[in-house]
Residue, then its C-alpha position, 0 to 999 in steps of 0.5 A: x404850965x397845966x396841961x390843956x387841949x387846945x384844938x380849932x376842932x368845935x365839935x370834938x366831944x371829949x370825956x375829961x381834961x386828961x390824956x394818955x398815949x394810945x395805940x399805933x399798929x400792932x405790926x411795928x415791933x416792940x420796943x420793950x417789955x413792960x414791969x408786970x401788972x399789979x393792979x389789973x385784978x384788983x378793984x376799980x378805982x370807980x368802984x372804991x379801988x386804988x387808980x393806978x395813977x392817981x393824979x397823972x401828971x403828963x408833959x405839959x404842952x405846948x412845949x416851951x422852954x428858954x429857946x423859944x421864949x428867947x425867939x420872940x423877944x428877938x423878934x420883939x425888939x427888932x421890930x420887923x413884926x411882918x413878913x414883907x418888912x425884910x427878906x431875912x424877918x423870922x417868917x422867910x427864916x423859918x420857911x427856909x428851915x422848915x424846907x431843909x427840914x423837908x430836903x426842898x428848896x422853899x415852902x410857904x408859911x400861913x395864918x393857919x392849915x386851913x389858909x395853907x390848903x385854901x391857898x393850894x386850892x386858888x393856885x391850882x385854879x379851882x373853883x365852882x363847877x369843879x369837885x374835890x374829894x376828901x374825907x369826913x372825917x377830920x377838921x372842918x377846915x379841910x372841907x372850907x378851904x375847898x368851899x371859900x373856893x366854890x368848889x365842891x367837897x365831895x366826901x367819901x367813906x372811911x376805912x375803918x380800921x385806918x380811919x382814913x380815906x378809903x380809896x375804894x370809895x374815893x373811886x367811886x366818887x369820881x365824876x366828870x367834874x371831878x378835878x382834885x383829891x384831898x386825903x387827910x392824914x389823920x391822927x398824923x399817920x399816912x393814909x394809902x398814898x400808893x392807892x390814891x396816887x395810883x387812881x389820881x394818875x389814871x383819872x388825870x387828878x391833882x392831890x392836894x395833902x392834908x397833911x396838918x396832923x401828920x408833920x414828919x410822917x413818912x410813907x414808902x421813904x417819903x415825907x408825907x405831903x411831897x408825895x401828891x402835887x402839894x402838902x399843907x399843914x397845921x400849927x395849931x397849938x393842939x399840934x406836935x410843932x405849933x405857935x397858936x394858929x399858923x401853916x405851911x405849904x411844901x411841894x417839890x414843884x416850885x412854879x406852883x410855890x410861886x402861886x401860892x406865895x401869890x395867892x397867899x400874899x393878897x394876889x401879889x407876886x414878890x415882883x409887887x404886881x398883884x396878879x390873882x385872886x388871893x386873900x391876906x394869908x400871911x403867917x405873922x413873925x411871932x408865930x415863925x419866932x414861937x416855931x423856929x424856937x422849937x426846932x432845936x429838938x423837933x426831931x427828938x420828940x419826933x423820935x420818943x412819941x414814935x419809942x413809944x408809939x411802938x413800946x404801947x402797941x406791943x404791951x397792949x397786943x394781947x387785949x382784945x377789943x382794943x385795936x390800934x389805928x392800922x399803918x399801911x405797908x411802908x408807913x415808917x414814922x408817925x407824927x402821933x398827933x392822936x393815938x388812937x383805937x377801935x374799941x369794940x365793946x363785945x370783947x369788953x362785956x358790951x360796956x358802952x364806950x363812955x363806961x370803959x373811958x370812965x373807969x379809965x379816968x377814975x384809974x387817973x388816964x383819960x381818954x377821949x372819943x375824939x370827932x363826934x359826928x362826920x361832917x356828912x352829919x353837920x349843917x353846911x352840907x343843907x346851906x350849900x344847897x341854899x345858894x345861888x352859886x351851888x344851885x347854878x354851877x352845879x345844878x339840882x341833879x348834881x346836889x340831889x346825889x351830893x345830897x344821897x351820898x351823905x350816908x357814911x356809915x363806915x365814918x359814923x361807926x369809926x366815930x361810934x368806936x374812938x378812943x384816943x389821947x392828944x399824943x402831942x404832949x402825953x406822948x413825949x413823956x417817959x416809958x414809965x408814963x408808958x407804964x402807967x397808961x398800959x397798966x390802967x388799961x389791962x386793969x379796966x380789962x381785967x374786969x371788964x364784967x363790972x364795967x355795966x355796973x358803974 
């Protein structure tokens, strides 16, 4: 198989068909020490110099192997290929499994992240007239799963050296309509959940966890996605435990569990009544096959993408201009969906980001700037000011500071200054992978003052 990146995101702009593992915070301590340097001061590759690793060859991904292949011939010749075929199909399996993996009696399986959250959404009677705040800075699935709804997504700044929800400006974006937040975990890591609990409490908010990069994460002793009233995520086949499309809801309140299977099984309660509102959401059992093939060493690539996490990290330390995704106190484990940097071009001779990512790939590691835009800069923030619905339930006075508020200038600067890898499959591979990517990095660095020249 050939490594691929395959992500629902469109408007990812990226700068060649390879990845590499990059940084996490420089707070979590060293794994190990990393073989000295040879090449640093030698010439770029782009130059006419020797790369570092030609040819890279990364752990391909999606990852498969006889496990998984095994799950969806079993699946195949059963014959029970949908969910409300048998209680004991694949999908109610994995769901059960997934919910040991979380230590909660039952989740709820999805077509997709973007179905699971639209799903939390409808089962917590959200709608037009009502706000929820999130982020600009992810997929465009966070913001459709609130606007399928009606509702209106109301975007706030970023931190820039987290890349996640500032909860400073989530504060400030809080007005008498008002009724959700969704942070977005991005990159896998857990944004400032003691922060954003503490404002939803005091302002009597539902929270609603993006957590579709961030599988396995944990923050103060939790899993990400039980902390705030519900938890979504993603199977995409970009993503650390995927099956091509797929999601999940988990919550540690099981009545809300119950609505969403509802909502999520076209309005029908599993007493076969149909109740609600609710669209055909339903995860298909080759997806759940794909999925509880995998499962057996889940935790142990969980593991080695954290080893290295870290061992990256402390052997880059000491480059400036390149600064790993900070980690709020008590952020334990990362998914490491992306590992990702601010790189600041004053410290690398004012090089522009596309010159420093282009030497990088001649030296045989590719890196990419990950979201070109926030999507407070994408076309759906005009449309919904076009229809009826928007105009009636929310009014122009509302739409107009809707539209005032569209100036993100920390999420457009995070966006300017992102280097990253797909950590998915780079990420699982060896310390000497590891190596590879460390050593590419410090060669850029070392001449720096050519990089204007390519």
């Amino acid at each position: 198989m050939k490594t691929k990146d395959f992500s629902r995101r469109k408007f990812i702009a990226t700068t060649a068909t390879g990845t590499a593992a990059v940084a996490v915070s420089a707070s979590i301590p060293a794994f190990g020490n990393i073989t000295p340097v040879r090449n640093e001061s030698e010439k770029l590759a782009i130059l006419g110099g020797t790369p570092v690793a030609p040819e890279k060859k990364w752990p391909d991904w999606p990852y498969i192997d006889e496990k998984v292949v095994e799950e969806v011939v079993k699946t195949t010749r059963s014959g029970i290929w949908c969910r409300i075929q048998s209680p004991n199909g694949t999908v109610p399996t994995f769901e059960k499994e997934l919910a040991k993996l979380y230590g909660i009696k039952n989740t709820v399986s999805t077509g997709s992240g973007t179905q699971a959250l639209n799903t939390v959404v409808e089962a917590l009677e959200l709608g037009p007239g009502d706000e929820i705040i999130t982020s600009p800075y992810t997929d465009p699935g966070t913001i459709q799963s609130i606007l399928v709804s009606r509702a209106l997504p109301v975007m706030a700044d970023l931190d820039p050296e987290s890349f996640q929800l500032d909860p400073d400006d989530v504060e400030r974006k809080i007005t008498k309509n008002t009724k959700a937040l969704m942070p977005v975990h991005m990159m896998g890591q857990p944004c400032n959940m003691q922060r954003i609990m503490e404002i939803a409490k005091k302002n009597n908010l539902k929270v609603i966890e993006d957590s579709c990069q961030a599988i396995m994460a944990v923050y103060q002793g939790k899993k990400v996605g039980l902390i705030g009233d519900a938890g979504c995520l993603s199977f995409q086949t970009s993503k650390v435990f995927c099956c091509g499309e797929g999601g999940a809801i988990f919550s540690n309140n099981d009545e809300l569990l119950e609505k969403c299977y509802t909502v999520m099984n076209h309005g029908t309660a599993k007493n076969g009544r149909t109740t609600v509102i609710g669209s055909k959401y339903r995860m298909n059992e080759f997806e759940a096959a794909v999925l509880l093939g995998q499962m057996p060493g889940l935790q142990e690539r969980h593991d080695i993408r954290n080893r290295n996490a870290k061992y990256i990290t402390e052997n880059l330390k000491d480059i400036p201009g390149l600064i790993p995704q900070k980690l709020y106190e008590g952020t334990t484990e990362g998914s490491w969906y992306i590992y990702a940097w601010a790189y600041k071009k004053e410290q690398w001779n004012n090089a522009p980001r596309e010159k420093f990512l282009k030497a990088l790939a001649a030296e045989g590691i590719s890196l990419s700037p990950y979201i070109a835009n926030g999507l407070h800069r994408e076309p759906w923030t005009e449309f919904i000011q076009t229809l009826p619905e928007y105009k009636t339930m929310f009014g122009a006075a509302r739409m107009k500071k809707f539209r005032d508020e569209l100036n993100l200038v920390k999420c457009d600067q995070v966006c300017q200054e992102m280097a990253m890898i797909w950590a998915s499959g780079p990420l699982t591979g060896t310390l000497a992978d590891m190596d590879d990517l460390i050593k590419a990095i410090k060669k850029v660095h070392a001449n720096r003052d050519k990089l204007n020249s390519i």
